[in-house]
C-alpha positions, -999 to +999 in steps of 0.1 A: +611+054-657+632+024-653+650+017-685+641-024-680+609-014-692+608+018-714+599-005-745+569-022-728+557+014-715+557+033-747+539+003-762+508+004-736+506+042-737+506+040-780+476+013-777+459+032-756+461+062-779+451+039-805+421+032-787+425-002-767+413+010-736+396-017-712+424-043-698+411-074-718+420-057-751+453-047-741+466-079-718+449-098-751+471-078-778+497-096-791+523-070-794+520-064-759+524-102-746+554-103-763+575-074-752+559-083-720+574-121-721+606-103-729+605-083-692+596-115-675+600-147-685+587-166-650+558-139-649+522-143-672+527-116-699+490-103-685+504-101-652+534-077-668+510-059-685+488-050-655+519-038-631+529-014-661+497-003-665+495+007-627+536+016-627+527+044-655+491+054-634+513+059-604+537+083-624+509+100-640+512+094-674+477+077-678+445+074-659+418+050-657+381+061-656+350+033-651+332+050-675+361+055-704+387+029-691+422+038-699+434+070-710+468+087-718+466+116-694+473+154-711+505+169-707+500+206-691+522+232-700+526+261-680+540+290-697+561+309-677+557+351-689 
């Protein structure tokens, strides 16, 4: 994960766990829009929010479901006898 945007990343996947799981509630969240203004000044603060959300899709730390919208995807743990 790039470092630029660690902060912003951490903060989708907690509002997510905290249940804000369709984009409108999470590109409308004000804690969001700001550490996303931080990132990118030039760039909408939804905009941000929506290439994190696919950034952090793409590495597999959440999935999106039309039925259940976003979701912060379970860690498996293989245990190794």
């Amino acid at each position: 994960m790039n470092e630029r945007f660690k902060e912003i990343d951490e903060a989708i996947v907690r509002k997510i766990e905290s249940g804000l799981i369709n984009f409108n509630q999470l590109s409308h969240n004000s804690e969001l829009e700001a550490k996303a203004a931080t990132v990118r000044l030039v760039t909408p603060a939804w905009r941000v929010i929506d290439r994190r959300l696919q950034a952090l899709r793409r590495a597999g730390r959440i999935v999106f479901s039309r039925k259940s919208g976003w979701a912060v995807k379970a860690a498996v743990l293989l245990l190794v006898s």
